[in-house]
C-alpha positions as CSV (number, residue, x, y, z in Angstrom):
1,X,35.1,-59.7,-166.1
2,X,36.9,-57.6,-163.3
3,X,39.8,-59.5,-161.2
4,X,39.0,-60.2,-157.5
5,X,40.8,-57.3,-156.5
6,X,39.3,-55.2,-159.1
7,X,36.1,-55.6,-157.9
8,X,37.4,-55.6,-154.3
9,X,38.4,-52.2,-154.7
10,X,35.1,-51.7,-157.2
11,X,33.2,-52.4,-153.9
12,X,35.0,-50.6,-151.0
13,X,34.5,-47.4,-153.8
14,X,30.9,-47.9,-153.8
15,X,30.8,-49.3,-150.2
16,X,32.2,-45.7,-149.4
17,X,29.9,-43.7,-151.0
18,X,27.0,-45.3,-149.8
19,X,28.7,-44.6,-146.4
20,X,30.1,-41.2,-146.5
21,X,26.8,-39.6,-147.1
22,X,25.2,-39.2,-144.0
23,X,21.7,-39.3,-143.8
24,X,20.0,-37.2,-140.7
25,X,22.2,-37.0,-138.1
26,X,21.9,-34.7,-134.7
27,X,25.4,-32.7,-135.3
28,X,26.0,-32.0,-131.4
29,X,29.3,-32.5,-129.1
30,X,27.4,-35.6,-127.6
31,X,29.0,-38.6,-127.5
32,X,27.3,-40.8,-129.4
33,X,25.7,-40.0,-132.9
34,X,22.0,-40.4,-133.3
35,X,21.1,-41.4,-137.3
36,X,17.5,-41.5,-138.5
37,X,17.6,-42.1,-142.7
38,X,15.4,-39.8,-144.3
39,X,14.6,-42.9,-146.2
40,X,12.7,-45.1,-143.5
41,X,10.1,-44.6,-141.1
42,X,11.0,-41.9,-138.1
43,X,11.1,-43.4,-135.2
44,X,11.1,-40.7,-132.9
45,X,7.4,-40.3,-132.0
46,X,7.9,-43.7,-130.9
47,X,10.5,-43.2,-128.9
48,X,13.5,-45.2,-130.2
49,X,16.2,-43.9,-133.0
50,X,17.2,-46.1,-135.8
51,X,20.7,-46.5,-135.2
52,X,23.0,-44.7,-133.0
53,X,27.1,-44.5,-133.7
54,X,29.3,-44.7,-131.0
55,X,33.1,-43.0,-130.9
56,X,36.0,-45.7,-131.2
57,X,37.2,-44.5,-127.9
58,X,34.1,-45.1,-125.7
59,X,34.3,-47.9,-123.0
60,X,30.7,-50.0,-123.3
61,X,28.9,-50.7,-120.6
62,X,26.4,-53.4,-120.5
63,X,23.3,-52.9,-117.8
64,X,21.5,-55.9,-117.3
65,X,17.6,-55.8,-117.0
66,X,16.3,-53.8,-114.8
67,X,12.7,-54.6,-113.3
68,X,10.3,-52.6,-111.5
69,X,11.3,-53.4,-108.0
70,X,11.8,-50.9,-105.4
71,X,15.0,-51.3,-103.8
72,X,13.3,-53.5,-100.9
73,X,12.3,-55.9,-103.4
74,X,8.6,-55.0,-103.6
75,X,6.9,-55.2,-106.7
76,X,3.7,-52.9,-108.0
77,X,0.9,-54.9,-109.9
78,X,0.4,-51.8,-112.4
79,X,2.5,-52.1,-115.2
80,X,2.8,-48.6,-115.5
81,X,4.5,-48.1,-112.0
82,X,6.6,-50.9,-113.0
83,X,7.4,-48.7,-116.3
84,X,8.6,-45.8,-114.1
85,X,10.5,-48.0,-111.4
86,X,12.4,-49.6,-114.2
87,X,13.6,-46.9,-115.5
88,X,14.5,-44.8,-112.1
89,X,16.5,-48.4,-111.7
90,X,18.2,-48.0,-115.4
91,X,19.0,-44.3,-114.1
92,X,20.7,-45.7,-110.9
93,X,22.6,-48.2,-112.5
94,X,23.7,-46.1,-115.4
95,X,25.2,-43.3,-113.1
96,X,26.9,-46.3,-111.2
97,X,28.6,-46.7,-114.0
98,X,29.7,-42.5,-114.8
99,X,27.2,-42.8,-117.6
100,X,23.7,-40.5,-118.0
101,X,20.6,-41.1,-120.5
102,X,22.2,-39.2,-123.7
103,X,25.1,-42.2,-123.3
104,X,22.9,-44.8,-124.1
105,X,22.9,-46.2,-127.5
106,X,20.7,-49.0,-127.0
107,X,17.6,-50.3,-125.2
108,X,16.0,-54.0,-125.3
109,X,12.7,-53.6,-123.4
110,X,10.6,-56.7,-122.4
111,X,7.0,-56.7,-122.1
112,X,4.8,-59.3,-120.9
113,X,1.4,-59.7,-122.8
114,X,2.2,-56.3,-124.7
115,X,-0.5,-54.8,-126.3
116,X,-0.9,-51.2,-128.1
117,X,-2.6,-49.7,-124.9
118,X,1.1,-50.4,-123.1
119,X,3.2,-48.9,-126.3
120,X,2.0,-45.4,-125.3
121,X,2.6,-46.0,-121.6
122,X,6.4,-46.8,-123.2
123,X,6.7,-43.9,-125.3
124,X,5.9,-41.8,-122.8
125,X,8.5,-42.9,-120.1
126,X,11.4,-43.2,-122.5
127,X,10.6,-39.7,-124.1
128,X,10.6,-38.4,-120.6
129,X,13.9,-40.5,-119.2
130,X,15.9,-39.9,-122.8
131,X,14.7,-36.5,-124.1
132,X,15.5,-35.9,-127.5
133,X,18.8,-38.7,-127.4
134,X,16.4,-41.3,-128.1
135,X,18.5,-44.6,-128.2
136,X,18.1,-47.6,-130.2
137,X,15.6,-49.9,-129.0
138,X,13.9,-53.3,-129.8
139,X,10.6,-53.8,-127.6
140,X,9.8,-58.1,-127.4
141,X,7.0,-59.3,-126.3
142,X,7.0,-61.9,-123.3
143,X,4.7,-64.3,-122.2
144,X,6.5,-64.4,-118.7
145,X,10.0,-62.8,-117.1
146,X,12.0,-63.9,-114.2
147,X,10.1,-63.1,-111.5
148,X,6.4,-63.8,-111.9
149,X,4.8,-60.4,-111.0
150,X,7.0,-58.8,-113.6
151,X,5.5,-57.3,-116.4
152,X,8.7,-54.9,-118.0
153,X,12.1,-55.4,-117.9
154,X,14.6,-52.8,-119.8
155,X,18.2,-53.4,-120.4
156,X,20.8,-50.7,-121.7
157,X,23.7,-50.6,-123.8
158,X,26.0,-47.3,-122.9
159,X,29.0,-45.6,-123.8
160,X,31.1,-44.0,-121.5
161,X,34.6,-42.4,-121.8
């Protein structure tokens, strides 16, 4: 039987290994770190990233849902103009803040009655918006959002030095 801090250090060994490999990773002077295992499903095509690494000295910012109002309020019935005023509203707010797409590190999208015909109208706004610095995301389907006529909402995660 090992000690407690036998298999402590036992752990943090194997802990470190597991760790210190890195699987794909986009080696670039961006600031965050983009990490798709070669062991799971690629995400890309999708247009989300397994995980994304951030540097220690990065301030967070946190954007809160954006919607697909213009900026007089008005709202579009089509969710796909919704889509693409959602996320010209993410790109406002996000350069409000000094940050631009490729410092996002995470999306949570909200979609109301989703369906697969709406997954491609997603993919193909956050491929165009992110590029190839696709962030993290986790799409949740709704039944309703804040405002009734609302059928997408997005909200970021970014880091900015």
């Amino acid at each position: 039987m090992f000690s407690d801090a036998r298999a402590l250090l036992l752990g943090g060994a194997i802990m470190t290994t597991v760790f210190s490999s890195p699987p794909t990773m986009h080696a670039t002077d961006r600031l965050l770190t983009i990490v798709n295992p070669k062991t799971l499903y690629n995400p890309a095509p999708l247009g989300y990233s397994t995980a994304v690494l951030a540097p220690e000295n990065g301030r967070t910012a946190y954007i809160s849902g954006q919607g697909g109002q213009d900026h007089t309020g008005a709202l579009s019935t089509d969710f796909e103009d919704q889509v693409e005023q959602a996320y010209a509203n993410l790109l406002t707010s996000l350069e409000g803040v000094g940050a631009k797409p490729e410092h996002v590190a995470k999306l949570t999208v909200l979609v109301v009655d989703h369906d697969m015909s709406k997954l491609d109208i997603l993919t193909k706004h956050v491929k165009r918006v992110f590029g190839d610095t696709l962030p993290a995301q986790t799409l949740i389907p709704v039944p309703k959002l804040a405002v009734d006529a609302m059928l997408f909402e997005v909200e970021a995660i970014a880091v900015v030095r």
